[in-house]
C-alpha positions as CSV (number, residue, x, y, z in Angstrom):
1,X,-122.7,-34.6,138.3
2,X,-121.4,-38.0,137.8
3,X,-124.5,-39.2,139.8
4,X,-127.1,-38.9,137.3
5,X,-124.7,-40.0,134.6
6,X,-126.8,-42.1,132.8
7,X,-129.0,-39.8,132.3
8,X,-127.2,-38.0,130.2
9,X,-124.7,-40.5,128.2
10,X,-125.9,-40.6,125.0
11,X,-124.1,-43.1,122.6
12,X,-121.3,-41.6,120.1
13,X,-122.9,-43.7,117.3
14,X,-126.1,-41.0,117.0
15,X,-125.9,-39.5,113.5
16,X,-125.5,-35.7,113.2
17,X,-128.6,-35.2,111.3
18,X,-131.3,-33.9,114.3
19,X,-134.2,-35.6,112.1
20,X,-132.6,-38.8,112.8
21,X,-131.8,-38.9,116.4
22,X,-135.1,-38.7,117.3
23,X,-135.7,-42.8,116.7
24,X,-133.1,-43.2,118.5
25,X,-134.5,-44.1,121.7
26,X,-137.2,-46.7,122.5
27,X,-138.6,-48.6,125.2
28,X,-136.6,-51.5,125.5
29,X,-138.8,-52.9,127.7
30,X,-142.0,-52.6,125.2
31,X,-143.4,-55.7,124.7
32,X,-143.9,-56.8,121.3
33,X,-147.3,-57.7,121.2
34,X,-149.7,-55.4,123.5
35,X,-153.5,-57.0,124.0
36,X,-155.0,-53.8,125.6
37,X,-155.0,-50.4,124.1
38,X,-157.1,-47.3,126.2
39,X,-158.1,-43.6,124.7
40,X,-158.7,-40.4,126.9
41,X,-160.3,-37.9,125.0
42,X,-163.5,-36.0,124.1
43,X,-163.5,-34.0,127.4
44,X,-167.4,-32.3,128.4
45,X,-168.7,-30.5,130.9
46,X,-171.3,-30.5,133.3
47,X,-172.9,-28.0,134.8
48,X,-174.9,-28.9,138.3
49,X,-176.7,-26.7,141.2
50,X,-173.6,-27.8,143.5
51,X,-170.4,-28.0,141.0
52,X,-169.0,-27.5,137.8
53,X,-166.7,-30.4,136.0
54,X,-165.3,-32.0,133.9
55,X,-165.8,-35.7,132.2
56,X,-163.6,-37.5,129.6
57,X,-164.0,-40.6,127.4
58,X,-162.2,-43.7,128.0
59,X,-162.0,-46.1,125.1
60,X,-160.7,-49.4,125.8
61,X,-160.0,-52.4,123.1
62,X,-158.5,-55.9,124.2
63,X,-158.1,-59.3,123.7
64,X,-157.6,-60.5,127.1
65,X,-159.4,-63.6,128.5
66,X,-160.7,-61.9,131.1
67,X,-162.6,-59.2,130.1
68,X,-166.5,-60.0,128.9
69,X,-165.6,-57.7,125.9
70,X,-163.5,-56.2,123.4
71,X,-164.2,-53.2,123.9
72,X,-165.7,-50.4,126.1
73,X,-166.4,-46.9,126.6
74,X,-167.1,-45.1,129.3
75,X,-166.7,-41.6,130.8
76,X,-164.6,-40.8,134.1
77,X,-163.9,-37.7,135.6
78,X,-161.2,-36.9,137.2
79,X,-162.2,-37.7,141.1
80,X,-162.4,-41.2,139.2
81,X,-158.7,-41.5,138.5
82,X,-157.9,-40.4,141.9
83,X,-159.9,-43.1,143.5
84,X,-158.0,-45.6,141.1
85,X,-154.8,-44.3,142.2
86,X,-155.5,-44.6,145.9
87,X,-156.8,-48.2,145.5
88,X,-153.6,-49.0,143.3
89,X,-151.3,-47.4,145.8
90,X,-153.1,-49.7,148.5
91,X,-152.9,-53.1,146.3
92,X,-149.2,-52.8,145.7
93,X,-147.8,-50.2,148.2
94,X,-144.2,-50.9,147.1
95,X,-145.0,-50.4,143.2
96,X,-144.2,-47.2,141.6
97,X,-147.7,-45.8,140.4
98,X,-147.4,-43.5,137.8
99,X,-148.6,-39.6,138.9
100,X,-151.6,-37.8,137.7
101,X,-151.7,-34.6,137.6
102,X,-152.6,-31.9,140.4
103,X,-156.3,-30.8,140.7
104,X,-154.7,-27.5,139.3
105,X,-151.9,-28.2,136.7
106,X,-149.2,-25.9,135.8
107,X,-150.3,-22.6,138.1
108,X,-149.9,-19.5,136.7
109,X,-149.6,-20.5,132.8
110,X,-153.3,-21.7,132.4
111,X,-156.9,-21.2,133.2
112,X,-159.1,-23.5,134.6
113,X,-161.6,-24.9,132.5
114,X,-159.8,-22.8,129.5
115,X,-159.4,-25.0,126.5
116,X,-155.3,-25.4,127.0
117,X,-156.2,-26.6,130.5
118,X,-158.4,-29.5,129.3
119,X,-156.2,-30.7,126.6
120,X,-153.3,-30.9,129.1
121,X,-155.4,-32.7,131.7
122,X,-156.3,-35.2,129.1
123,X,-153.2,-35.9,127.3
124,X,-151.7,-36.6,131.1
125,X,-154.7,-38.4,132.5
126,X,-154.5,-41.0,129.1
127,X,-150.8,-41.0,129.6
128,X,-152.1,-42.2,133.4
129,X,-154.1,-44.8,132.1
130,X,-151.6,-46.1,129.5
131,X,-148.3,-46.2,131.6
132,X,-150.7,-48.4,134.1
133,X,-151.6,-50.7,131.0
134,X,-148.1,-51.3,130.1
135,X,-147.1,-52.5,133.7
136,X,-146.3,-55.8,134.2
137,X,-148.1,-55.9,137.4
138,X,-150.9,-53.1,137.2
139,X,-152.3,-54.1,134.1
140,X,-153.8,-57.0,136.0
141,X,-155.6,-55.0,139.0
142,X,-159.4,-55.8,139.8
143,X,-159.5,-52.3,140.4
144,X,-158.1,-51.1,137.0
145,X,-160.2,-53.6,135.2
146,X,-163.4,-51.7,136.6
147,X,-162.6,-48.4,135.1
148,X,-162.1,-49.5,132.3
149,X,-165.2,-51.2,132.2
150,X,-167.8,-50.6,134.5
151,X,-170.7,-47.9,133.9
152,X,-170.7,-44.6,135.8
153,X,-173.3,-46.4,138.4
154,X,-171.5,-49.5,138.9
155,X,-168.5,-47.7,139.8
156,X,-170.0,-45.7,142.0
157,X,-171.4,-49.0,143.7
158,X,-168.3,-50.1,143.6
159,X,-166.5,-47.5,145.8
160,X,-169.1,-47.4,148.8
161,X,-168.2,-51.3,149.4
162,X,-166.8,-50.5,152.2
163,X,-163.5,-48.4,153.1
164,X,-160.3,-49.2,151.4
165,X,-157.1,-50.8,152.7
166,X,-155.5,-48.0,154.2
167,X,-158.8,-46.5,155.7
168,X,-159.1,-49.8,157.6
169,X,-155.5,-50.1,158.6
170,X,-154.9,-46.8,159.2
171,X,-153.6,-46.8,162.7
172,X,-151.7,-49.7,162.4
173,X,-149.8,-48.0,159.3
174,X,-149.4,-44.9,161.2
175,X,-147.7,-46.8,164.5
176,X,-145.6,-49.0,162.2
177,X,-144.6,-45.2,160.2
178,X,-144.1,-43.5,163.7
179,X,-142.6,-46.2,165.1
180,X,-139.4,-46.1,162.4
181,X,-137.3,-42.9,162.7
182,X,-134.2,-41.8,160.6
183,X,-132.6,-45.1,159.1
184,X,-133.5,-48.5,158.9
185,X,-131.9,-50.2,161.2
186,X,-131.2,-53.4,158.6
187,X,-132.2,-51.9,155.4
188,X,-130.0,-53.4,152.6
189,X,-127.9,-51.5,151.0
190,X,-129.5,-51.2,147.5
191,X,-131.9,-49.5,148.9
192,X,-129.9,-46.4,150.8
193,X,-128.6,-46.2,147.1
194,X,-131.9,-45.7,145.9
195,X,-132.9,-43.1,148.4
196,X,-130.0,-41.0,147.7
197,X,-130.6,-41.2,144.2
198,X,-133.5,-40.4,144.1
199,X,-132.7,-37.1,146.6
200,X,-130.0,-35.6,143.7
201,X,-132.6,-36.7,141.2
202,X,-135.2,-34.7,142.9
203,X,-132.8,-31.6,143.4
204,X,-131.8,-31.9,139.6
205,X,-135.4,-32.4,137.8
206,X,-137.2,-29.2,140.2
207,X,-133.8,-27.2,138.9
208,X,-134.5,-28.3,135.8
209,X,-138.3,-27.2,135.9
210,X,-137.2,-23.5,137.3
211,X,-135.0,-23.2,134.3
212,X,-137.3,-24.6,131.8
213,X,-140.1,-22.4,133.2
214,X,-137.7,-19.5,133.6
215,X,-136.9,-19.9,129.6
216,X,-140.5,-20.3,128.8
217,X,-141.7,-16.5,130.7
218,X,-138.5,-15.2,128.8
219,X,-139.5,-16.7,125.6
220,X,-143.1,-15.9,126.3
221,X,-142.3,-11.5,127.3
222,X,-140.1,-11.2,124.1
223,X,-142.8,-12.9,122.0
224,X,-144.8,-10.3,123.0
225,X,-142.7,-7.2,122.4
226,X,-141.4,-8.4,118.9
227,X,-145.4,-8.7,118.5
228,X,-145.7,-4.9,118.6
229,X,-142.4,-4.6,117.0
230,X,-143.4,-5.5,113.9
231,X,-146.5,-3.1,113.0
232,X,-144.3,-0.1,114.2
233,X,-142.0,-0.6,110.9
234,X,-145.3,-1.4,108.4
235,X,-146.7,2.1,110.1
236,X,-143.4,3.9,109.9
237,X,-143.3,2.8,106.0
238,X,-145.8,5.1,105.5
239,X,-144.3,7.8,106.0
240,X,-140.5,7.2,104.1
241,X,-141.8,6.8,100.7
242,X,-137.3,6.2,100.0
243,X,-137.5,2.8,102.5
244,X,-140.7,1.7,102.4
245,X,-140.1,-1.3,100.5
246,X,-137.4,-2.0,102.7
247,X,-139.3,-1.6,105.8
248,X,-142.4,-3.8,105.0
249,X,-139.5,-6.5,104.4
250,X,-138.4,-6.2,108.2
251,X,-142.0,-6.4,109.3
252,X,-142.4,-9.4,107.3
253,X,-139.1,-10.9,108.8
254,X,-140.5,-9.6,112.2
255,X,-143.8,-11.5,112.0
256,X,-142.3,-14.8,110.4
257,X,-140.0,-14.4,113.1
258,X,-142.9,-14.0,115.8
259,X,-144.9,-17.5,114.0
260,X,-141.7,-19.6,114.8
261,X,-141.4,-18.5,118.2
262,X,-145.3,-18.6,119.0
263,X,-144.3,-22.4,117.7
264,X,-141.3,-22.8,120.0
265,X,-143.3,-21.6,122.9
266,X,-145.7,-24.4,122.0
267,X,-143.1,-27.1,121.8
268,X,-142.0,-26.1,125.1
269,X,-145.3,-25.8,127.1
270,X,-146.6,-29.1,125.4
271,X,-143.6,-31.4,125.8
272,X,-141.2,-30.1,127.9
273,X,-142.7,-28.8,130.8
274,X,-145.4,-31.2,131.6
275,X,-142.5,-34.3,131.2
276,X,-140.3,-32.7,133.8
277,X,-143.5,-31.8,136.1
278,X,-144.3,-35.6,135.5
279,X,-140.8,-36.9,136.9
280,X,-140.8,-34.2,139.9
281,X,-143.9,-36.0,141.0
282,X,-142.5,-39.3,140.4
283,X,-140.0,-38.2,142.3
284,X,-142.4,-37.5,145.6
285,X,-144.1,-41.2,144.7
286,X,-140.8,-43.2,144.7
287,X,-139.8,-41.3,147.9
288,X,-143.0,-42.4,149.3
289,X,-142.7,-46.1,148.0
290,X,-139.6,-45.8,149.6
291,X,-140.7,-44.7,153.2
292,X,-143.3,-47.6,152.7
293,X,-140.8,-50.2,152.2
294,X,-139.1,-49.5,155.1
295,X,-142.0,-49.4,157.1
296,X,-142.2,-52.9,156.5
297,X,-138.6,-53.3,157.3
298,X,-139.1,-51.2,160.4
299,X,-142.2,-53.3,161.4
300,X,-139.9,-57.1,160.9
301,X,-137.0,-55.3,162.7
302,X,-139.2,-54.4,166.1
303,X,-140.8,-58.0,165.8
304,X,-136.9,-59.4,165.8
305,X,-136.3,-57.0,168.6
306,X,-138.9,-58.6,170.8
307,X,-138.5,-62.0,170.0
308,X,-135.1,-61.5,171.8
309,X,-136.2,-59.5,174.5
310,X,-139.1,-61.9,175.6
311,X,-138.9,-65.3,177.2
312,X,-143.0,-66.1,176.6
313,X,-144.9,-66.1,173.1
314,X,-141.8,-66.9,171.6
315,X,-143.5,-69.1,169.2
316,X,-146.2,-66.7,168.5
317,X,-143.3,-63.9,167.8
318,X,-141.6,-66.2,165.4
319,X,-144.8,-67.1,163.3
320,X,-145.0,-63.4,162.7
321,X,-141.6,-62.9,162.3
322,X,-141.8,-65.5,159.6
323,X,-144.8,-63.9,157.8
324,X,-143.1,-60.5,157.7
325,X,-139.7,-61.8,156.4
326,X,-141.8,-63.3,153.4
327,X,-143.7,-59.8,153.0
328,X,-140.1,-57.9,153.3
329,X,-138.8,-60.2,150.6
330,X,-142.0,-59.6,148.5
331,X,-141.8,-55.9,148.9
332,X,-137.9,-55.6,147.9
333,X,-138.7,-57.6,144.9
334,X,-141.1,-55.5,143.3
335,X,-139.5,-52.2,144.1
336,X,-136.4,-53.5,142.7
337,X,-138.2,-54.4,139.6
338,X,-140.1,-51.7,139.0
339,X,-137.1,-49.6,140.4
340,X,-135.0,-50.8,137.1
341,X,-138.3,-50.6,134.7
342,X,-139.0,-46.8,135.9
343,X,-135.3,-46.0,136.0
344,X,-135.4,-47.1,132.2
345,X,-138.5,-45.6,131.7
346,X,-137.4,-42.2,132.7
347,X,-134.0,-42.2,130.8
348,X,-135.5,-42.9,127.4
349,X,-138.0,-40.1,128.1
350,X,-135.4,-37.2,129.6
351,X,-133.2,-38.6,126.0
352,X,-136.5,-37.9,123.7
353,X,-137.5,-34.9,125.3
354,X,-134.1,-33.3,125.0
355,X,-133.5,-34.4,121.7
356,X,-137.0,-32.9,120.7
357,X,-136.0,-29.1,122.5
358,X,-132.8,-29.4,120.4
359,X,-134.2,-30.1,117.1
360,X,-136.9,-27.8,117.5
361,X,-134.3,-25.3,118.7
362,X,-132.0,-25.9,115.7
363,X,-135.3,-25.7,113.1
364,X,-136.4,-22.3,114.9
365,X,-133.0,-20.7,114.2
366,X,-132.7,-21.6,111.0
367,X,-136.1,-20.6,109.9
368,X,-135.2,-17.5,111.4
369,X,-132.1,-17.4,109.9
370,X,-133.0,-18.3,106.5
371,X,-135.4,-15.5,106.8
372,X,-133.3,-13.1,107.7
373,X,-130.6,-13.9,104.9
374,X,-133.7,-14.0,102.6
375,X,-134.5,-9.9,102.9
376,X,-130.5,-9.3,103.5
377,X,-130.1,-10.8,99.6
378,X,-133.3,-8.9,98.2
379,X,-131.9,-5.5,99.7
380,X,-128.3,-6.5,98.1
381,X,-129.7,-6.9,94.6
382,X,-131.7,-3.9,95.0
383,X,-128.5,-1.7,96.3
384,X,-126.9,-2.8,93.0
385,X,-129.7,-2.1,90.5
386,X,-129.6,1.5,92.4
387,X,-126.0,1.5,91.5
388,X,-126.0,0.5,88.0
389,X,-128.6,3.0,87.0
390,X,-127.0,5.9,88.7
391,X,-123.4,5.0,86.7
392,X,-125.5,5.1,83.3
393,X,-125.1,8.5,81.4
């Protein structure tokens, strides 16, 4: 499909050797010198009369001016990272904010609360936190700058100050969203490309996620029947005395086999799948950052639409025609921006994830391979010391 090319042109100039491709891809846009660095990590949990939850530990070191430290730690949960999302997404409604996971993540391949649960949660709640730090924009929130910082007691004093952006502007946002239907009347046309863009990208990435968790239940069923498989031929050894020997060696090859696929699995479930899960999301955020924009659009374009239809207030109408045709113009600036950062974003991480499944592809073949050929050359040598012994007189 020629329109997600980019995605997957890979330059000829990457060396054969797997080991080596895998610095071959970078953010281009990482700056050189970073001044705020944040950890997510020793997750506990808390046990009350009314809930059960989780909290986790967010380090933060930096040099910036603004900050009364350099560094801080305190713990969040994760209704906390919601709230900062909602407050980011009402700050800069035409910025891409990066996704955090769903209250449940990955259905069906892990338990809440169970220890793989947790250390998913976290590694995607301090990849949350850091993709925020790295934006250009974000970084700089008021908002942003109180997690980090603020103790569990201040933040919580912090969020009853009243109702947010959108709570306060709800119906308004909800006339201005019901008011534009289908196309934009006056949208440019950079931004149509965008939206269809991003409806193939969406088709491609849940595809890709149905195949990638399709592989994984495979992977995961004949892991456990070569699990069994193995301890039949060290059992059945027992009993031929003749082949014994040789059938300990395929229960050996059996169970080497079964460590490097427990180990594939893992590669898979760890970097695969929650990257692509990650971008399907993203996919539902820039689709709403793009429904946003247009609201704006939507809301200049009635305003025009008056202004032409009324002979009174004409001066009123143009003041806040004026207003939104600086907002508009605010609004198509950043999401182009951010439109190019995330598209570059995203391509460097689809290239280093699929360069990861294929080296750890091509290292669990050949182990099992070299296994394989291992016992096949033992069971040669020993066919021909059989041989020469039965040709002696």
């Amino acid at each position: 499909d020629t329109s997600l090319t980019e995605v997957n042109s890979f330059s000829p100039s990457i060396p054969i050797s797997p080991s080596s491709m895998i610095n071959q891809y970078k953010f281009e846009d990482e700056p050189e010198i970073r001044d705020l660095f944040i950890t997510v990590d020793d997750p506990e949990s808390h046990i009350t009369a009314i809930e059960t939850f989780i909290t986790y530990r967010v380090v933060t070191k930096t040099s910036r001016g603004e900050f009364d430290s350099s560094e801080y730690e305190v713990r969040r949960r994760y209704q906390d990272f919601l709230w900062l999302k909602s407050k980011l997404e009402e700050a800069h409604p035409t910025l891409i904010i990066p996704p955090l996971p769903e209250k449940f993540i990955m259905k069906g391949m892990v338990e809440r609360f169970s220890d793989e649960f947790i250390e998913t949660r976290r590694k995607a709640l301090h990849k949350f936190l850091n993709r925020i730090a790295d934006h250009p924009t974000l970084t700089f929130n008021e908002d942003f700058k109180i997690f980090l910082t603020a103790q569990a007691w201040e933040l919580s004093s912090h969020k009853k100050q009243g109702p947010g952006l959108l709570s306060r502007m709800g119906q308004t946002v909800r006339a201005v969203a019901s008011s534009v239907r289908g196309a934009v009347k006056n949208r440019p046309g950079v931004f149509t490309e965008m939206n269809d863009y991003m409806e193939t990208f969406s088709q491609k990435i849940n595809l890709l996620d149905k195949i990638a968790h399709r592989i994984y239940k495979e992977e995961r069923d004949y892991f456990n029947e070569m699990k069994e498989y193995g301890p039949i031929h060290t059992l059945w050894s027992a009993s031929e005395e003749d082949i014994a020997d040789s059938l300990k060696g395929i229960a050996s090859c059996i169970d080497r086999c079964c460590k490097a696929t427990e180990k594939r699995m893992a590669g898979l479930s760890e970097n695969l799948l929650p990257i692509l899960h990650e971008y399907i999301l993203y996919s539902e955020i820039l689709m709403g950052v793009l429904k946003r924009r247009d609201q704006i659009q939507g809301e200049l374009d009635s305003k025009v639409d008056a202004l032409a239809n009324k002979k009174t207030e004409k001066d009123l109408l143009s003041e806040e025609i004026g207003k939104l045709e600086d907002k508009v113009e605010r609004a198509n600036n950043a999401l182009k921006a951010d439109w190019d950062r995330w598209k570059q974003n995203m391509q460097c991480d689809m290239r280093s994830t699929f360069t990861n499944v294929a080296e750890n592809n091509l290292h669990y073949y050949e182990e099992c391979l070299a296994t394989w050929e291992s016992f096949l050359a033992s069971q040669t040598v020993d066919l021909h010391v059989e041989e020469d012994s039965e040709e002696r007189p």
